[in-house]
C-alpha positions as CSV (number, residue, x, y, z in Angstrom):
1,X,-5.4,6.8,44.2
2,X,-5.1,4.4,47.2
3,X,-3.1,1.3,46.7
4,X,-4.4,-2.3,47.6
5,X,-2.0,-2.0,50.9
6,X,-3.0,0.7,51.8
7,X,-6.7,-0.6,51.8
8,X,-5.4,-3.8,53.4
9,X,-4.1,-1.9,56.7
10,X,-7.3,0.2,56.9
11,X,-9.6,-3.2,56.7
12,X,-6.9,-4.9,59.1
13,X,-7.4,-1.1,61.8
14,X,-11.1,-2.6,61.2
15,X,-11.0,-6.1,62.2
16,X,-8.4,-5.0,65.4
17,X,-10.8,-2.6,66.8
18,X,-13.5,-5.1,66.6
19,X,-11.4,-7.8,68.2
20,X,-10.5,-6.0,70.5
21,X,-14.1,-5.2,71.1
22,X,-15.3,-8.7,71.4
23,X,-12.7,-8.9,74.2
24,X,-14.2,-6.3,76.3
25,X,-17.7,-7.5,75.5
26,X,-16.7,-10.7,77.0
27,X,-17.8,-12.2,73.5
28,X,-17.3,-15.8,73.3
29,X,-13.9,-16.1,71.2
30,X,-14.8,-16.2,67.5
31,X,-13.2,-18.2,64.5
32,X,-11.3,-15.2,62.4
33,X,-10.7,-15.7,58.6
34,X,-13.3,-18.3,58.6
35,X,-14.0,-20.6,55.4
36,X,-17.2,-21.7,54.9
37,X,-19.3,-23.1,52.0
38,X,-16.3,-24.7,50.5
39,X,-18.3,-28.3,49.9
40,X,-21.4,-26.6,48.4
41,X,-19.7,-24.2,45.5
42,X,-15.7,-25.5,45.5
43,X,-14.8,-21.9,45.8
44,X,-13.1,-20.0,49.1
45,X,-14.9,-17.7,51.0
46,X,-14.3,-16.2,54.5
47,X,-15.9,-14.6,56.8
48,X,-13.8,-11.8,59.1
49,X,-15.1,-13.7,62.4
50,X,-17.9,-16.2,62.6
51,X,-19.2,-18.2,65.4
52,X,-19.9,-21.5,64.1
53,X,-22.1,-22.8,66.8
54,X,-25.0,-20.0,66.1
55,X,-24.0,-19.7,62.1
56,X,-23.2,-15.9,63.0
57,X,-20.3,-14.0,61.0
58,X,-19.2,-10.5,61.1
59,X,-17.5,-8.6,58.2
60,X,-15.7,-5.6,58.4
61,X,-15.5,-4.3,55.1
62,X,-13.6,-0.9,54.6
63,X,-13.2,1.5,51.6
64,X,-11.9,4.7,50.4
65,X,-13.3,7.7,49.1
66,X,-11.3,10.4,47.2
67,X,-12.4,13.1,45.3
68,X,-11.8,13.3,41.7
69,X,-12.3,15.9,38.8
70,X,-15.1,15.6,36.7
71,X,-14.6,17.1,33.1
72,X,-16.7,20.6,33.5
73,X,-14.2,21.1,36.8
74,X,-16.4,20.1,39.5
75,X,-15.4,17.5,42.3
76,X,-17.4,14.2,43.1
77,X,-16.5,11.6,46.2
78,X,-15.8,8.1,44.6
79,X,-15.1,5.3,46.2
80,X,-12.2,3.8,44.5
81,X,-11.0,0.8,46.8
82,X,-12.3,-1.8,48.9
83,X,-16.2,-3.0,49.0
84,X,-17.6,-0.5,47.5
85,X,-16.2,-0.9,44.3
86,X,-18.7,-2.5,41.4
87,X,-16.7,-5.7,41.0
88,X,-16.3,-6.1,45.3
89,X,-20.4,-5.6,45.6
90,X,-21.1,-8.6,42.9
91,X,-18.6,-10.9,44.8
92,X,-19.8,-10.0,48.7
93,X,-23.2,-10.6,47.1
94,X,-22.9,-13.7,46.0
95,X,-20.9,-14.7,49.1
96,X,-23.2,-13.2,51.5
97,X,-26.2,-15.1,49.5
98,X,-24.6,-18.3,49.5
99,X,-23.9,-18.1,53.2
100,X,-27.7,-17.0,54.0
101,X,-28.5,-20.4,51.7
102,X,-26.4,-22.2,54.4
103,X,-28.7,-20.5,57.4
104,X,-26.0,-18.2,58.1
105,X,-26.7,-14.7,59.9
106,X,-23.9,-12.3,58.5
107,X,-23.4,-8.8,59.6
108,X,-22.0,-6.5,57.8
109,X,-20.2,-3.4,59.3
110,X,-18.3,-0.3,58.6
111,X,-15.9,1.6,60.0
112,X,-18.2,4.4,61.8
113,X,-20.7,1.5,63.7
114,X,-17.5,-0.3,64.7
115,X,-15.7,3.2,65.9
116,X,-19.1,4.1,67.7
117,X,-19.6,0.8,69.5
118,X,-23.1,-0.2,67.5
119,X,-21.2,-3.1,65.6
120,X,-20.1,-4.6,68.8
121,X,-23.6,-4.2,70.4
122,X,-25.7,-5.7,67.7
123,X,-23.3,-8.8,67.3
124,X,-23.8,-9.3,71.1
125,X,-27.7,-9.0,70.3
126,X,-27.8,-11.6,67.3
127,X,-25.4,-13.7,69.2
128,X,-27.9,-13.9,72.6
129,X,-30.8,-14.1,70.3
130,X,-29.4,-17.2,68.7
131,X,-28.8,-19.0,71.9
132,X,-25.6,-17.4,73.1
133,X,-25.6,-17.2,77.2
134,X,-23.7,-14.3,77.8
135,X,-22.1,-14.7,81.3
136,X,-21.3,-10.9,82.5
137,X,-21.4,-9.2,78.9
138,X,-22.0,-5.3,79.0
139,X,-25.5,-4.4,79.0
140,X,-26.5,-2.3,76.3
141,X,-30.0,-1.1,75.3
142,X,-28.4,0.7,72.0
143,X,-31.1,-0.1,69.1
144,X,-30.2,-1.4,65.7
């Protein structure tokens, strides 16, 4: 079974590659561990990066899969850390849907569209398509 640290270091590889993304998009800088909604429901919740000015947020959200036994022998993929556990889906959920009830735009991403450059490309679309003037950003014609 994976322990919450090691889950912690692979959502941390996460939010560094996309960092370091946003730097080489020439993304303006974003807020990172950004609180939001803290007036409206008295409860903490953050947002990996979000850009205040257009109400656009980014969250990398990472799991882990192992294999486990089933009783008649076979194997089955189970996700047993991280956001794709029952408990984590109910409480993204309701964050996610109290930020869209404060106009926020959040995109959600996982490792393989961050590792494959569609995360970075799609933030810079929402971003531009929210008012953001990019000044030499990378072109990219990648669709959603």
């Amino acid at each position: 079974m994976a322990t919450a640290s090691e889950h912690a270091r692979k959502v941390s590889t996460l939010v560094q590659e996309f960092s370091r993304q946003i730097v080489n998009y020439r993304l303006p800088k974003p807020e990172t561990e950004y609180f939001f909604a803290r007036e409206k429901v008295h409860r903490l919740h953050r947002f990996d990066f979000a850009w205040p000015e257009w109400l656009v947020a980014v969250e990398c959200d990472g799991f882990k899969v192992e294999s486990v036994r089933l009783h008649d022998g076979r194997y089955q993929k189970v996700i047993v850390t991280g956001h794709g556990t029952p408990s984590q889906l109910q409480l993204d959920a309701f964050k996610r849907n109290m930020a869209a009830q404060l106009g926020w735009t959040v995109l959600v991403f996982h490792q393989n569209t961050i590792d494959n450059g569609d995360a970075i490309a799609c933030t810079q679309r929402v971003l531009v398509s929210k008012g953001w003037k990019p000044r030499h950003a990378v072109a990219d014609e990648r669709p959603f």
